[in-house]
C-alpha positions in Angstrom: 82.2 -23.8 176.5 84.2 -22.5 179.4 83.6 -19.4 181.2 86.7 -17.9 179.5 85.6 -18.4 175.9 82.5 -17.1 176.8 83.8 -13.8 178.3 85.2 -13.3 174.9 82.6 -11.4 173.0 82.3 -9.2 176.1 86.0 -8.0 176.4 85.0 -4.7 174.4 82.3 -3.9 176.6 84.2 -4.2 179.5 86.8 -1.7 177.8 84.7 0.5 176.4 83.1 1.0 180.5 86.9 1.6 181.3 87.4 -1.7 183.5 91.4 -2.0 182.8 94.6 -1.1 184.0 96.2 2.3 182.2 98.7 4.7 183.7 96.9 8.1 183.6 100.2 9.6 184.8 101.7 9.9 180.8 104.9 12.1 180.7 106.9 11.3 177.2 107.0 7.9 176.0 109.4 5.7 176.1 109.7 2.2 175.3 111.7 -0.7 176.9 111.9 -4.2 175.5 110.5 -6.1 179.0 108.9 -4.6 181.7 110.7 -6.0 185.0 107.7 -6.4 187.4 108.4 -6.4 190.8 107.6 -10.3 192.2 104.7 -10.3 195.0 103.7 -12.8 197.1 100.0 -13.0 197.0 98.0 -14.6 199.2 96.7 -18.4 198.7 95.6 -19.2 195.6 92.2 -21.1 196.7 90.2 -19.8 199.4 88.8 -21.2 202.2 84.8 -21.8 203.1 81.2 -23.0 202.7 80.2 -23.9 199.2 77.9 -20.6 200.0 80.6 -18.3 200.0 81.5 -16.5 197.0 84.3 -14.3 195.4 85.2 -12.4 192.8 87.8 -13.1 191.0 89.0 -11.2 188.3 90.4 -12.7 184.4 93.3 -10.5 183.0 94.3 -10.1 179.4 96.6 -8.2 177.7 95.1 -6.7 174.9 92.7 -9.9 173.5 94.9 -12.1 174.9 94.2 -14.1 177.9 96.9 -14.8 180.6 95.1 -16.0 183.8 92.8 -15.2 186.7 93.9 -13.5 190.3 92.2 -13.0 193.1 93.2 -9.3 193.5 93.4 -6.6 190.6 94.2 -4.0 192.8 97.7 -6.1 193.5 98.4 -6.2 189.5 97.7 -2.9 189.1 100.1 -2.1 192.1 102.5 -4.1 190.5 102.1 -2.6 187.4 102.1 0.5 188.4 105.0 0.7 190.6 107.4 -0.6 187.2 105.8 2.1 185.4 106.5 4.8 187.8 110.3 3.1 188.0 110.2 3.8 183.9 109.2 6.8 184.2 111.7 8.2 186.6 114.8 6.4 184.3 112.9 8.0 181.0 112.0 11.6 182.7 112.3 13.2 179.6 109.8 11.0 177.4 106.2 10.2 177.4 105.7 6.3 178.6 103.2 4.0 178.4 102.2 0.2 178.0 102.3 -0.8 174.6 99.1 -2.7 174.9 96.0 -2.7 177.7 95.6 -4.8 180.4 92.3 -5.6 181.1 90.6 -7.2 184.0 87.1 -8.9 183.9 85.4 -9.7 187.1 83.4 -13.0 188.3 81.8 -13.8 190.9 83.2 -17.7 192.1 83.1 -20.4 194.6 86.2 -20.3 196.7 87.5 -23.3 195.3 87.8 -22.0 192.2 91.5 -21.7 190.9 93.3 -18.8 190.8 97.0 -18.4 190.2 98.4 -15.3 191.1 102.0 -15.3 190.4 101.6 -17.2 187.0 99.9 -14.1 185.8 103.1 -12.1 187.6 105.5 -13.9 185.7 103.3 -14.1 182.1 102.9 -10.3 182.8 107.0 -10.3 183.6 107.8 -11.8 179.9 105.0 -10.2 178.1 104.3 -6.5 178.7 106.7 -3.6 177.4 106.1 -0.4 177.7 107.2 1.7 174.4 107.1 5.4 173.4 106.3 7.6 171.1 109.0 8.6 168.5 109.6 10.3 165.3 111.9 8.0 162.9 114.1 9.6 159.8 113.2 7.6 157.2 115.4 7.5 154.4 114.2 5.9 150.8 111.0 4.8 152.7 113.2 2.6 155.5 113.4 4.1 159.6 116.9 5.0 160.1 117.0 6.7 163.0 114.6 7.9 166.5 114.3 11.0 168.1 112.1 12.0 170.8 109.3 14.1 168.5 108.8 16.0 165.6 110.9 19.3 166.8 113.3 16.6 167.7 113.7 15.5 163.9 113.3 18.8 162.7 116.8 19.8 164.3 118.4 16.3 163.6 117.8 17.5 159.8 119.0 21.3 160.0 122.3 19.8 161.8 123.1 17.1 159.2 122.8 20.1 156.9 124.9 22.6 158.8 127.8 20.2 158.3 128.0 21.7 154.5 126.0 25.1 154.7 126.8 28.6 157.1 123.8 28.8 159.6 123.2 32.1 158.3 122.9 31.2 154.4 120.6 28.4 155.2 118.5 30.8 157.1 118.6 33.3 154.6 117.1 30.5 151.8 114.5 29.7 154.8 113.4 33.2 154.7 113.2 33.7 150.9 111.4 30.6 150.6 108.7 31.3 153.4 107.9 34.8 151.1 105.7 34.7 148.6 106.3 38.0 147.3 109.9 36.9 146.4 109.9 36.5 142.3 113.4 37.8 141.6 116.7 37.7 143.1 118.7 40.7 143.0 122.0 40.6 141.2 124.8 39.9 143.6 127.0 41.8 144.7 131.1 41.6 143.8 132.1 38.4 145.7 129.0 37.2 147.2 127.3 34.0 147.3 124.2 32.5 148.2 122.2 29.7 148.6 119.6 28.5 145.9 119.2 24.6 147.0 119.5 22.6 150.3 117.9 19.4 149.6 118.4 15.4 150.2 119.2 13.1 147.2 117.2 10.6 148.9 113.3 10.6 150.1 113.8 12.3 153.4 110.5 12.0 155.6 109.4 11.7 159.1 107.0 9.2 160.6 105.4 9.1 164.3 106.3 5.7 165.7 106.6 3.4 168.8 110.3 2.3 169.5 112.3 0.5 172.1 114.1 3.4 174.6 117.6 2.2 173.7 117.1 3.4 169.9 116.0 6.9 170.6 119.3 9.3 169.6 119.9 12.9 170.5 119.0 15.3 167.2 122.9 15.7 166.9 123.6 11.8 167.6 121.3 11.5 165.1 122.6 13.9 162.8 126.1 12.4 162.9 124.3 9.0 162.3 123.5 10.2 159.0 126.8 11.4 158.0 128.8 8.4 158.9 126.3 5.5 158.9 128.1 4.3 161.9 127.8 5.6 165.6 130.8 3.9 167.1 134.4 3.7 165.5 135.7 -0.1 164.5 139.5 -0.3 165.9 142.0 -1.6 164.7 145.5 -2.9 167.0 148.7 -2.3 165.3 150.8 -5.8 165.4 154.5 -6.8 164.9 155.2 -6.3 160.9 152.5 -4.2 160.3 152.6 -1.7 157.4 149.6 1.3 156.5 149.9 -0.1 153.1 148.8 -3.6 154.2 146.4 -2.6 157.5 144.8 -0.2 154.5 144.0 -3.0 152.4 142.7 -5.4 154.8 140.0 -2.9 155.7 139.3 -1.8 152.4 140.6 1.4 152.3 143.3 3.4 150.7 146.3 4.7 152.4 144.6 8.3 152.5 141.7 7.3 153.4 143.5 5.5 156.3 145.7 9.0 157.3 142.5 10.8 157.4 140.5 8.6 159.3 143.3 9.5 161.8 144.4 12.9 162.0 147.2 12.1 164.3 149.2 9.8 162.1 151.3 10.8 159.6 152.8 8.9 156.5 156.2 8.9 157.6 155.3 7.9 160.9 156.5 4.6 162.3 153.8 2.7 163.9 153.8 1.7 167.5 152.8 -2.1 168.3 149.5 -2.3 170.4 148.8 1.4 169.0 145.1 1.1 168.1 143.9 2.9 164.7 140.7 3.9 163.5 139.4 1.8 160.2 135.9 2.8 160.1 134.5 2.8 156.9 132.2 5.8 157.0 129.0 5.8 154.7 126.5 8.5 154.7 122.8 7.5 154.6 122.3 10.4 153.4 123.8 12.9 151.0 123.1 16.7 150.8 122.7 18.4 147.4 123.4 22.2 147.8 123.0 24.6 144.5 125.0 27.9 145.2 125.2 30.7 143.0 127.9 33.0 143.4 130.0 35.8 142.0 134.0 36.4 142.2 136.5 38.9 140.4 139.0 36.8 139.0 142.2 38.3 137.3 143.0 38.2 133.4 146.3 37.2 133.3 148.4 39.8 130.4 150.1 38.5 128.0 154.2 38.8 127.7 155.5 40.0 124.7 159.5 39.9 123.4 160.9 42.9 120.6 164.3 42.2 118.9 166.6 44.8 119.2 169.9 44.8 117.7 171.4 47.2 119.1 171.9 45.7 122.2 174.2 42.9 123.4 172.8 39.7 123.6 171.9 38.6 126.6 170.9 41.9 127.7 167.3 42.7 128.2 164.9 45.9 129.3 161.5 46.4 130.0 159.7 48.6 128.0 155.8 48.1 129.9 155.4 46.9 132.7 152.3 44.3 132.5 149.2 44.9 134.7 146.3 41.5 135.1 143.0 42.8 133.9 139.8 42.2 136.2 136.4 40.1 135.2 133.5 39.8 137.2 132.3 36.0 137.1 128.8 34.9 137.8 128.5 30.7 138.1 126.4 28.4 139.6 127.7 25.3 141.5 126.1 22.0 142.2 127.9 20.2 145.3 127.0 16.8 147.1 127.8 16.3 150.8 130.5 18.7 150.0 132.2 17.9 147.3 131.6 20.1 144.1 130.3 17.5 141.4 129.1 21.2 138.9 129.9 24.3 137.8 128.6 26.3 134.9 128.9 29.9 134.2 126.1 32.2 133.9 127.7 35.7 133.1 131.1 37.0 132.5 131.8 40.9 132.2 135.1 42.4 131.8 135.9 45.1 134.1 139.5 46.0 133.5 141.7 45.0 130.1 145.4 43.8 130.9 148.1 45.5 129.8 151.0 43.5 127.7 154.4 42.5 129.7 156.9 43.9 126.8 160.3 43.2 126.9 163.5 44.0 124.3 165.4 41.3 123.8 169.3 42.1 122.4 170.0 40.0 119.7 173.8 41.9 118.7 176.7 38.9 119.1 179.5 39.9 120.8 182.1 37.3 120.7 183.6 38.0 124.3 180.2 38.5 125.7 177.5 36.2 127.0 173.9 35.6 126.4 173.2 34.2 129.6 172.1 31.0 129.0 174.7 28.1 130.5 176.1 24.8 128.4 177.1 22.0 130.0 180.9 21.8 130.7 181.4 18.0 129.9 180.2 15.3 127.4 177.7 13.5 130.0 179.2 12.8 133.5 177.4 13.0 136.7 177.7 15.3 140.0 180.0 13.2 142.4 180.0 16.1 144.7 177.6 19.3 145.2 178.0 23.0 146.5 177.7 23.3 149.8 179.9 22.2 153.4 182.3 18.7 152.9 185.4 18.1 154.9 184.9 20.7 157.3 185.1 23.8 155.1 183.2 25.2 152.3 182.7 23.3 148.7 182.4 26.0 146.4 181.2 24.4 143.3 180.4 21.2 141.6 182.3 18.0 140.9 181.6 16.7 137.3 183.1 13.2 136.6 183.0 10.3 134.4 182.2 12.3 131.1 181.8 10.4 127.7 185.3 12.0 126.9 187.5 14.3 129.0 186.8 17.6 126.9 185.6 20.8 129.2 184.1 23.2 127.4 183.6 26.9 127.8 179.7 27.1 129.1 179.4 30.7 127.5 180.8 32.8 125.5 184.0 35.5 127.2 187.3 36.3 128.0 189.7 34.5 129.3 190.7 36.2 132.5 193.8 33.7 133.5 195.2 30.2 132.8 197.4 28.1 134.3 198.2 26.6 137.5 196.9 27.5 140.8 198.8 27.2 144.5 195.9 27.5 146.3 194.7 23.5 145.7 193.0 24.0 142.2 196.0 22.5 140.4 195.5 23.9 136.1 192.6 26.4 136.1 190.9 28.7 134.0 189.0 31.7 134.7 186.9 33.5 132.3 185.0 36.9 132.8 181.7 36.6 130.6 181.3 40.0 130.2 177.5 39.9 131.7 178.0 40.1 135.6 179.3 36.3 135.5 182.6 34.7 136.1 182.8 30.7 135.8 186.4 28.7 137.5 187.6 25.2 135.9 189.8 23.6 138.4 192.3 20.2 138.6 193.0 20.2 134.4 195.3 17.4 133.4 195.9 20.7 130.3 195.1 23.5 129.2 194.2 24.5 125.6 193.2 28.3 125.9 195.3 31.5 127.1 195.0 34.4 129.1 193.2 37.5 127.2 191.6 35.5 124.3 188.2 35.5 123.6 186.5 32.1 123.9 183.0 30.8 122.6 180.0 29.0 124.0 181.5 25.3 123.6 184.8 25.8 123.0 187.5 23.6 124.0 189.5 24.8 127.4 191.9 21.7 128.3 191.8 18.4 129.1 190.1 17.1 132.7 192.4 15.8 135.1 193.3 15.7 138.8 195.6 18.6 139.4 196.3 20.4 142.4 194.2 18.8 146.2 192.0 16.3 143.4 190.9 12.8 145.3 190.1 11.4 141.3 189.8 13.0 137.9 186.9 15.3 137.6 186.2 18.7 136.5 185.6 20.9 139.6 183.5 24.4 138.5 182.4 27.7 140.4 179.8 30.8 139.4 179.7 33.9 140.4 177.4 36.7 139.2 178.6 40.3 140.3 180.8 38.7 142.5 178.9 36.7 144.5 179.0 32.9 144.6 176.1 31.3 143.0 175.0 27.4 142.7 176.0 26.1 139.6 173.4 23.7 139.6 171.4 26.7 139.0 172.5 27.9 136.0 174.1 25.2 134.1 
């Protein structure tokens, strides 16, 4: 049996009298995947003498492990040290350590016995890490993220859910949750809301654990970890043909989802080549359920009411009460998740003001050379081949209406005929006819005319033939509104 194997069963007496190598200087942990020890040149590996000389040399392990015999434990622990105190100047801000114990077990040798000091180095060099102590969120029972400690975690939690709640509301629930003596809620007050629920949808805990230094987050890296699933945004360089429809689609996403992954891009946008965008396809590991209860005075809308009257022309109308919304106070409870309201149910609904009824009289009395208001077409069909508005330099007055079914214009109300006939300003045969309501409509460029001046004319009637009279570029039915005397778009009325 060699001397090694027989040292075995007396490793844990050796560690329990304290003969190993352990920092005692501990500030916080933290781990790193190799620990880069320093190479040393030791001094020969086999000593020189009589036979009757002895040393002690000393057989390391790492935890139950054996790696090798040196000559010098003092010079590993140096070695040791001096990496850990490197650590711990990088990682001032966490508690470090070895992740397991070296330990050294002395024997008293001939000087030719071998030793090999810088194996051990270099076995040390690939094997021992140094680790720290973390808290991980753990999410449906699986380590998500690492924070320094528990108060660490803690606020990693409250900032994931300040992204949907008010600071002040979440301490509020806090508050009413820590005191017992709370049985009832008060009712709330007119337009006031509260907080009855924060909670995860998924197991939420936190576990102490070792971890590698390059995985411990800041409690708002962390935070933001769980929000997006991702830390680090996946781009995307815009290239020669490219389209959002098509970059979209490649990355799985929609066209909106694509705009508001970047805020600085707008639909209309052209896209620039070598332009890099943002495709990241967020996914929350976790999702926050928040139950609000809250109360809001919402308006009842009154109802409009119309009375018949006679008497009066039609078209003509006059407000006999005014209407006035009514009030309710509304009591509901909402259910949202990361946000996004997925619930709403009413608990209590109490009317605080009745609305009053719009009434208005309507005149129903026909009057031939009157008219009601309401607008016919001019023409059987056609389309607009010009609108109101600036064209060669001056004003366009009206409408162009061309290419009707058949050439008949019509009267689009019922009136007077103010004149008829032709026109030296440019409108060639016109008709103008007073509707005895505030408006006046113009026909201009008639091939003829079929109506005179001073009769009375109904809604539909027949007025002439549509031509290109007077400044016309093609046969078309030019028309003009005015209501009190002012120009109107006929497009609004017609």
């Amino acid at each position: 049996m060699s001397f090694v194997e027989k040292l075995s069963p007396i490793i844990e007496k050796y560690k329990k009298l304290n003969i190993r190598h352990k920092s005692t200087q501990l500030v916080k942990r933290v781990g790193i995947t190799t620990l880069a020890l320093t190479t040393l040149t030791f001094s020969s590996a086999a000593a020189t003498g009589s036979e009757e000389d002895l040393q002690t040399i000393y057989h390391v392990y790492m935890g139950s492990e054996y790696v090798g015999a040196v000559t010098s434990q003092e010079e590993v622990k140096a070695v040791l040290d001096e990496n850990l105190e490197k650590v711990q100047k990088e990682y001032s801000d966490y508690q470090v350590d070895f992740e397991q114990d070296v330990t050294y077990i002395p024997e008293n040798v001939f000087t030719a016995a071998k030793t090999n000091n810088q194996q051990v180095i270099e076995q040390l060099n690939q094997s021992v890490s140094i680790e720290a102590n973390a808290f991980a969120l753990v999410v449906n029972n699986k380590p998500v993220a690492y924070v320094a400690d528990e108060k660490a975690a803690e606020e990693a939690l409250k900032a994931f859910k300040l992204n949907y709640v008010k600071e002040e509301e979440l301490a509020d629930l806090e508050a009413r949750e820590k005191d017992s003596s709370t049985t009832s809620l008060p009712a709330l007050k007119e337009n006031e809301t509260r907080l009855l629920e924060v909670s995860f949808k998924e197991d939420v805990d936190v576990k102490k654990v070792q971890v590698k230094p390059e995985e411990l987050m800041s409690p708002q890296k962390a935070a933001d970890f769980l929000e997006k699933g991702a830390l680090e945004e996946k781009k995307y360089k815009v290239q020669k043909g490219d389209a959002l429809s098509t970059i979209a689609e490649d990355h799985s996403l929609t066209t909106g989802k694509l705009l508001k992954l970047n805020d600085d891009l707008n639909a209309d946008d052209a896209l620039k080549v070598g332009s890099e965008l943002n495709v990241t396809v967020y996914e929350p590991l976790v999702h926050v359920l928040v139950k609000k209860e809250a109360n809001k005075i919402e308006k009842i809308a009154y109802e409009k009411e119309v009375e018949e009257d006679s008497s009066m022309n039609k078209g003509d109308t006059k407000v006999k009460q005014e209407g006035q919304d009514g009030e309710k106070s509304v009591t509901f409870e909402t259910t949202e998740v990361n946000g996004s309201q997925i619930e709403k149910n009413v608990k209590e609904e109490k009317k605080l003001k009745d609305p009053v009824t719009y009434i208005v009289i309507k005149g129903t009395k026909a009057t031939p050379s009157r008219g009601s208001g309401s607008f016919a077409w001019p023409t059987n069909g056609g389309y607009i081949s010009s609108k109101q508005g600036p064209r060669w330099g001056k004003m366009h007055k009206g409408i162009d209406i061309a290419r009707p079914s058949d050439r008949t214009i019509k009267s689009v109300d019922n009136g007077r005929v103010v004149s008829a006939g032709w026109d030296d300003g440019g409108y060639g045969n016109k008709v103008v006819i007073d509707h005895g309501n505030g408006y006046k409509t113009i026909y201009a460029h008639l091939d003829s005319i079929s109506v005179s001046a001073g009769q009375t004319v109904e809604r539909g009637q027949k007025l002439g033939i549509m031509g290109e009279t007077g400044e016309a570029t093609g046969v078309h039915l030019h028309i003009e509104v005015y209501k009190n005397g002012s120009m109107i778009n006929p497009l609004d009325v017609l």
